[in-house]
N, C-alpha and C positions, 0 to 999 in steps of 0.2 A: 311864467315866461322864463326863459331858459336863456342864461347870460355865457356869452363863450367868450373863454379866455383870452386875454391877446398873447398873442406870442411874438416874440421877437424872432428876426430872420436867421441868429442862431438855435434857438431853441426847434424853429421850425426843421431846421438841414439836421440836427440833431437827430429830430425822428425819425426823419426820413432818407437817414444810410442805413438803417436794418430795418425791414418790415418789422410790427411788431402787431399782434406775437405769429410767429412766424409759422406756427402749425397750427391746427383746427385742433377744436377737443374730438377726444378719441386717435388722434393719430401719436403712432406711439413716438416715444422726447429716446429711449432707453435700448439694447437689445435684449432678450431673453434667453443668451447660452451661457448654461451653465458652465462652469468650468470644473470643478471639482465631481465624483462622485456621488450621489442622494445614500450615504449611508447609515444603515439602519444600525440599534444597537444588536450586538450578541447577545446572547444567553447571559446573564448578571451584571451588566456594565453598568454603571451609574453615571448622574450627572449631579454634580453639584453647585450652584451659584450663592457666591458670597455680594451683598446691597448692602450698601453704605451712598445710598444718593437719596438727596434730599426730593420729595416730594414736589412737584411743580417747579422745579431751579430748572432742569434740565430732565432730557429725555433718558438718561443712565438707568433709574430704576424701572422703567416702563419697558426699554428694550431687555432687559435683564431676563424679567418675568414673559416679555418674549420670546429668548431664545431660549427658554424651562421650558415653556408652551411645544417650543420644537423640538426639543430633545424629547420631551413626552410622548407626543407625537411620532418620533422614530425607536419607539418600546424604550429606551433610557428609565431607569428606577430613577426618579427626578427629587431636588429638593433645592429649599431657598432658604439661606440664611441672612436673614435681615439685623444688621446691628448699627447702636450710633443712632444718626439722625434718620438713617434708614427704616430705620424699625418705626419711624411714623405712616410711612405707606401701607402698616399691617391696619389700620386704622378703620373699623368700621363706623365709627360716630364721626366721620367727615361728611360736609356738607353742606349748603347756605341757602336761606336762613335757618333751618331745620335739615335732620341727618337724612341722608341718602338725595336731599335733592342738589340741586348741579345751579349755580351761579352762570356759570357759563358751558357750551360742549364741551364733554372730554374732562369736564373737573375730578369726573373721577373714575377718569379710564384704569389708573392703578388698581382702585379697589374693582372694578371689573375684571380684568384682565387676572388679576390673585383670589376672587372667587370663581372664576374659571377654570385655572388651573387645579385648585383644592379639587374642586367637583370632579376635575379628568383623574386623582387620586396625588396629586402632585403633595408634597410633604412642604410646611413655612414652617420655620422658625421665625422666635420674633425676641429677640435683647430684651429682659427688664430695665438693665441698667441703659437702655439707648432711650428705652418711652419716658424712665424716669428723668433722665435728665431734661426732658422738652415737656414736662408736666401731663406727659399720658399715661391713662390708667390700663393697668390689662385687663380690667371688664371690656374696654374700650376696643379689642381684638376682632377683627373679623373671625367670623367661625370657623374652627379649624385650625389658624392659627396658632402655633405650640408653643407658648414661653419658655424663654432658658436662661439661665442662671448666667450671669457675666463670661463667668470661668469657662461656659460652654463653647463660646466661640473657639477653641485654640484647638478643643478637645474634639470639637464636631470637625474641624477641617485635620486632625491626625486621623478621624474616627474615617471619611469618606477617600483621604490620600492611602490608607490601608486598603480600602477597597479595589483602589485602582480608578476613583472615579476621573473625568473629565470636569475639571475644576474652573471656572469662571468666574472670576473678582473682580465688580463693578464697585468702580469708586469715585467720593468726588467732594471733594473738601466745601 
């Protein structure tokens, strides 16, 4: 038996100044013009993205490894530099109660998403000193994966600003 709410004669005028929800599913909320250019890479351009976002805090690390997804995508020589607390999203022994299964959808859309890209040929870095410090091990690495040396961070962002790459720094304390 199905008990319906009482509502009071504010709560009721409330609902009833804005239809709600005021469009059907499928009708589009958004428009779809582009405004900028769909530009592809040239001949050797790089893209490089620097992760420092924590795992499941926030959506920083997951759109990161999205916009590598599309720089790849547009021929971009791609790569991701995961450091800090970042470099836990390189993480293939995530998962609950046992590794690779998902507690809830999307638990672990990072590690999807970063063997996705590896496989399209995409390059990770991945900080010892960022796994160390939050007690991960680099067996612990999804495959593919490249560990690096602390001192690498400074040296891989002089290494890809030589290049000329297109540089993207997600961060997030």
């Amino acid at each position: 038996m199905a008990v319906e709410p009482k509502l009071t004669d504010q709560e009721i005028a409330s609902l009833m100044e804005i239809p709600h929800p005021s469009k059907a599913v499928g009708d589009s909320l958004y428009g779809e013009t582009k405004v900028f250019p769909d530009y592809q890479a040239e001949p050797g351009e790089t893209y490089f993205g620097l992760v420092h976002g924590i795992v499941h805090e926030s959506s920083v690390s997951f759109v990161a490894v999205l916009q590598a997804i599309r720089a790849q995508k547009k021929g971009f020589d791609s790569a991701l530099y995961f450091y800090g607390i970042g470099s836990l999203n390189c993480l293939a022994t995530r998962g609950f109660p046992t590794v690779g299964n998902e507690l809830f959808p999307g638990m672990r859309n990072e590690n999807n998403v970063l063997e996705r890209y590896i496989g399209g040929g995409g390059k990770v870095y991945a900080c010892r000193l960022g796994l160390a410090l939050h007690g991960a091990r680099e067996e612990d690495l999804i495959e593919g994966v490249i560990p690096c040396h602390p001192l690498d961070l400074q040296d891989a962002l002089i290494e890809y600003a030589r290049k000329g790459a297109i540089i993207n720094s997600s961060w997030m304390f």
